[in-house]
Structure formats: C-alpha cells, structure tokens
C-alpha positions as CSV (number, residue, x, y, z in Angstrom):
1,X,-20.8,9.6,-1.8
2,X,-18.4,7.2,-3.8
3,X,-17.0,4.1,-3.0
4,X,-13.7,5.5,-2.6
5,X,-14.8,6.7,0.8
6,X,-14.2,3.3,2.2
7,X,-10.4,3.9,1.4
8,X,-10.7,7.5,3.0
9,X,-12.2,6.3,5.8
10,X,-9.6,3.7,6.3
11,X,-6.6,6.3,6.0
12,X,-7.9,8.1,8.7
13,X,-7.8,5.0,11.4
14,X,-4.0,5.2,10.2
15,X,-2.1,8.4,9.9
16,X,-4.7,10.2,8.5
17,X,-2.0,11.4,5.6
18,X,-2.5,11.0,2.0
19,X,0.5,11.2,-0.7
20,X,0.0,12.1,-3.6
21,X,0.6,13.8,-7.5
22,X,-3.4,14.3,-8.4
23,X,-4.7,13.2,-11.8
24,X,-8.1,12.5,-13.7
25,X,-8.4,8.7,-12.5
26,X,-7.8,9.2,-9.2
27,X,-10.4,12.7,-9.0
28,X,-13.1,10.4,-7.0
29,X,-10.9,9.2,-4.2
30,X,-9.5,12.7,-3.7
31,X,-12.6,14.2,-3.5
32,X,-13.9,11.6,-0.3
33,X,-10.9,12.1,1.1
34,X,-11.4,15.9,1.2
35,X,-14.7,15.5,2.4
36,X,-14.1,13.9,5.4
37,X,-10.7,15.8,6.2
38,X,-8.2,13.3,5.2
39,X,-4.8,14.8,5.0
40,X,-3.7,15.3,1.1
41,X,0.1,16.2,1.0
42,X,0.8,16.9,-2.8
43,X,4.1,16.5,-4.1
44,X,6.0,18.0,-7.6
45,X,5.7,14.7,-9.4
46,X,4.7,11.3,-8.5
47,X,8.1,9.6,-7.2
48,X,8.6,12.6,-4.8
49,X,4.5,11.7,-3.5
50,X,5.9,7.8,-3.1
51,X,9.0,8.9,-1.2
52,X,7.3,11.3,1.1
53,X,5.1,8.3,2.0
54,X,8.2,5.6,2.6
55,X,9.6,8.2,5.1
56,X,6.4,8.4,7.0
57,X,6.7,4.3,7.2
58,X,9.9,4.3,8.0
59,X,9.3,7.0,10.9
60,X,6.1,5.5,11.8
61,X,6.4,1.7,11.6
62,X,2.8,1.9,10.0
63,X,1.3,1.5,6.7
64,X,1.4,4.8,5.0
65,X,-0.8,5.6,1.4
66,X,0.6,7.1,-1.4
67,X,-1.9,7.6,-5.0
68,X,-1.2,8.4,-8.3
69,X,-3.4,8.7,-11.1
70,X,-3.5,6.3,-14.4
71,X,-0.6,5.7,-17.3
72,X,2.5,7.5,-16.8
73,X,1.1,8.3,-12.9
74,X,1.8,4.8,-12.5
75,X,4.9,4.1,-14.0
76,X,6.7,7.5,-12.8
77,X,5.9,5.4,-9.3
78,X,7.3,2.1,-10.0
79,X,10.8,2.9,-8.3
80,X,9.0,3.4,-5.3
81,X,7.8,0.8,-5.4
82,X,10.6,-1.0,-5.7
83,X,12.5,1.0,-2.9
84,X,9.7,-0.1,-0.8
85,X,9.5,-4.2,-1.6
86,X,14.2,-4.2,-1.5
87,X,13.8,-2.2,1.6
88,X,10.5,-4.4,3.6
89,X,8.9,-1.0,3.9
90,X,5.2,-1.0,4.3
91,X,3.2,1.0,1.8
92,X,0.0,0.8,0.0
93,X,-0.1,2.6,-3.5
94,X,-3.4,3.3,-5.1
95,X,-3.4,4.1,-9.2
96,X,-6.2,5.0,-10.7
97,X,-7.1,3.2,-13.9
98,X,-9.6,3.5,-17.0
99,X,-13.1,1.8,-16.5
100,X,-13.5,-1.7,-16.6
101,X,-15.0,-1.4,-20.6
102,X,-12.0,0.3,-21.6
103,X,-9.2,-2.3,-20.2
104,X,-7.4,-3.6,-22.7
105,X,-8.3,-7.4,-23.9
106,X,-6.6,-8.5,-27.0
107,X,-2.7,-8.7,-27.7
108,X,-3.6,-6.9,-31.0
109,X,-5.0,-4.3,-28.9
110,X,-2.2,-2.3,-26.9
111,X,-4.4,0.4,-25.6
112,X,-8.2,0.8,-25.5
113,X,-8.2,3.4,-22.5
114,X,-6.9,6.9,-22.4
115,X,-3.8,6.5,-20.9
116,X,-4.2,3.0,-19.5
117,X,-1.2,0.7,-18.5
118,X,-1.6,-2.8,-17.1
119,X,0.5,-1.4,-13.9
120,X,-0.8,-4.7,-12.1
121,X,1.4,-6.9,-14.4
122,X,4.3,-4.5,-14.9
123,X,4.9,-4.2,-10.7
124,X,3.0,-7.7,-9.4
125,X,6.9,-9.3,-9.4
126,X,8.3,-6.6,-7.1
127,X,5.0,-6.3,-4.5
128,X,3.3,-8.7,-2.2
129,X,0.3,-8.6,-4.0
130,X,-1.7,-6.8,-6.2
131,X,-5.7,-5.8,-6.5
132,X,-8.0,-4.7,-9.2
133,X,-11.4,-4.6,-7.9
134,X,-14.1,-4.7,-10.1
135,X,-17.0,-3.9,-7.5
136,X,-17.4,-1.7,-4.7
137,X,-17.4,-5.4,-2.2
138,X,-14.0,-6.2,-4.0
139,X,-12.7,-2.4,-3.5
140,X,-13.3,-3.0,0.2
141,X,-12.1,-6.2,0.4
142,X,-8.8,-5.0,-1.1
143,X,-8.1,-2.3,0.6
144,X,-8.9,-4.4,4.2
145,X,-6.8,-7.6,2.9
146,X,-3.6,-4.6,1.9
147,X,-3.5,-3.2,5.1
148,X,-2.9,-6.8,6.8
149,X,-0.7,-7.6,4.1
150,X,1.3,-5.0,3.4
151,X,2.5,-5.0,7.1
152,X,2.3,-8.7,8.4
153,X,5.7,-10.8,8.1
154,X,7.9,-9.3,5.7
155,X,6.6,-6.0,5.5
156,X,6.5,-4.8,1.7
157,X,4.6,-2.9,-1.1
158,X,0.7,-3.2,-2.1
159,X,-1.1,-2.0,-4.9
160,X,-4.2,-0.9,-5.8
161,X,-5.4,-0.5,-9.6
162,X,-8.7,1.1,-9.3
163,X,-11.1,1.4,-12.4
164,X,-12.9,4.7,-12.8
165,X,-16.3,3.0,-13.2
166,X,-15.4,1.2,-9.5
167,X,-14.8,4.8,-8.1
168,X,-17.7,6.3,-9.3
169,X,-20.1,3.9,-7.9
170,X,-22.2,5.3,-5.1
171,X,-22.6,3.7,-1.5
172,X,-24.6,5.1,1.3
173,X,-23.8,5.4,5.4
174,X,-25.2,1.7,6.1
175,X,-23.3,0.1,3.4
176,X,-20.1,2.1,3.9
177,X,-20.7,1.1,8.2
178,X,-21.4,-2.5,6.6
179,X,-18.5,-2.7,4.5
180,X,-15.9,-1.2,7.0
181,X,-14.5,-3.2,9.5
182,X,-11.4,-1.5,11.0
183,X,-11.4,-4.3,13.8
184,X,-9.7,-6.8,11.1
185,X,-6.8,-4.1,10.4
186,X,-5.4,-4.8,13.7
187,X,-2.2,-6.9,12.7
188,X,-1.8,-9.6,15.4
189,X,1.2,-9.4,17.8
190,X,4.1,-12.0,17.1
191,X,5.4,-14.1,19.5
192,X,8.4,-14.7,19.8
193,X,10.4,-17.6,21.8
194,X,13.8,-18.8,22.1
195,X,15.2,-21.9,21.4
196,X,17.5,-23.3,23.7
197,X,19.5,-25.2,21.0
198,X,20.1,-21.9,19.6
199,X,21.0,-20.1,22.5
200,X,23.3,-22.5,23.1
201,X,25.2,-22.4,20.2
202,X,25.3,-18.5,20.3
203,X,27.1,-18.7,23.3
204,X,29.6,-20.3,22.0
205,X,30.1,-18.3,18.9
206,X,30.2,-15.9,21.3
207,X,32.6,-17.2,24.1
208,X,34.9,-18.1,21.5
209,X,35.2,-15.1,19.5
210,X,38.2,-12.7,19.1
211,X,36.7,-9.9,17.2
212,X,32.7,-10.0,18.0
213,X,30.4,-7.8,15.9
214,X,26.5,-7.5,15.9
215,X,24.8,-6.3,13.3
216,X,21.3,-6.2,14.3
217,X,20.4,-2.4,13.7
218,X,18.0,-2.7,10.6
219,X,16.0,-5.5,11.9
220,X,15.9,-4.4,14.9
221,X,14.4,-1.2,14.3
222,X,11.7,-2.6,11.6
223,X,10.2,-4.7,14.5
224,X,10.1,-2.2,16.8
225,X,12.4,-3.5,18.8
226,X,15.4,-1.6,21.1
C-alpha cells in the first residue's frame, strides 16, 4: 500500500468524508482511501469540493478534509482557503504536487514540473501553517501536527503539498500501526475561569446600561458553547 494510507486512515477516526475534484497528483491518496472505505464526495470543480467541506466543519465543529490535485487544482482552491482562515473554520486541504526532482529551484526556472505551483508560498500568509513532506515520517508527521493545529486556539486552515514521489512510496501494516498514533489527535479540553476583576466590571457595564446588547452568537457557537 502507499503512504497516503496514513492520511486515509486518519480521515476515518474523523468524519470519515473526503472532499474532493480528482486529478493525476492526488491518484495515490484516492486510491487508499477507496480501499479502506473512506467516504469520497466529488464535487463539479474544486471550490465547490472546498465548500462542501467548510459546511461539514461548520456543522460538525471538527476538522473536515478537502483534496485537490496539483497547478490550477490548487489555485481554483485558494478562496477556500481563505473563507476558511477570515471565518476560524477548521479545515485541512491536501494538493497534490509534482515529485520532489521536478520542484522548481532557480528563479530563471518558473516551472520544471507538469503543472506545478509553489501553492505552499502563494497561501502560507492566509493558513496556520503549511507542510511539504518529503518522506513518508514527514507525511505522517504533518498530517498528525494539522489535525492539532488546524483545530487548537484559533481554529483555521492547513495545508498539505504532497509530492507524487512521497505518495508513491510503499509502507507496510507495522510501519503504517507504527506511524499512526490517533491518541495525539485528541485536542486537549480548555479551561476556562473567570476573573473576578472582570466580572466586576461587567456588572457594571451592565447595571448601568440603557440599551444592553450581546452579541456573542458566532463565538459562542465555534466553541461549542450554548
């Protein structure tokens, strides 16, 4: 099997759903994901994949996965991307990408890849972070380290640039069982306290107000809170 099937694998311990438009660079992942019955839900084009997956966030409160394939996969994604870091929404977009050999290296050199982008640099300013593994321990260690991220604190967008020569590596059952460790996905709980200095001064704001007015909705329901 590939090393994409750590990713599969981890989609399953959340919804289980995969968004997304299919392409070349991104054949390796969809074919783990099939084999072990993730859910692919494929879209008309790529934005329509990214939004599909911020509605299941939103509905879920969870990470949810959205993947595209290399070049214009990417960048027909980017205002989801974008919708998804404005709005704190927690999603983790994979792209596939040329192999490692072909990525571009010289600024007289725009493009040595078919179809290749450097999505990483175009979207790192609008995303909590960014990955581009180079090896199947970096591959797992991304997609582990974007799950916590993407839905710790402010809750926001992480991507996933993955090089076809990464995907096409090959991993067996004790290095996949070795590799995963879906115990470290589990986002600690907050705690929250109050502080009396502030409570205090609330009260006031609020004992002395004419026209009072909470507006607490959006937060409010991004923490789960009623």
């Amino acid at each position: 099997m590939f090393s994409t099937s750590i990713i599969a694998k981890i989609i399953n311990e959340f919804s289980g759903n995969l968004f997304l438009y299919p392409g070349g660079t991104i054949a390796p992942l969809l074919h783990e994901c099939k084999r072990i019955n993730v859910n692919l839900i494929v879209s008309k084009n790529e934005q329509g994949a990214g939004y599909m997956a911020l509605a299941e966030a939103q509905l879920t409160n969870k990470p949810s996965f959205v993947a595209v394939t290399s070049g214009p996969g990417a960048t027909n994604i980017i205002t989801t991307i974008a919708d998804a870091y404005y709005d704190s929404i927690p999603l983790i977009i994979i792209t596939g990408q040329v192999g490692i050999a072909d990525l571009q290296r010289s600024e007289n050199i725009r493009q040595r890849g078919f179809q290749e982008v450097p999505i990483i640099n175009i979207v790192k300013d609008i995303t909590k972070k960014v990955f581009q593994p180079k090896s199947i321990e970096e591959l797992s260690r991304a997609i582990h380290e974007a799950c916590i991220i993407t839905n710790n604190g402010r809750k926001g967008p992480v991507l996933i640039d993955l090089p076809m020569n990464v995907q096409l590596q090959k991993i067996d059952d004790e290095t996949l069982n070795t590799l995963l460790n879906i115990a470290s996905l589990k986002t600690p709980k907050q705690k929250y306290g109050l502080n009396n200095e502030i409570v205090s001064k609330v009260n006031q704001i609020i004992n002395s107000a004419k026209n009072l007015l909470f507006y607490l909705v959006v937060e409010v329901k991004k923490n789960g809170k009623r």
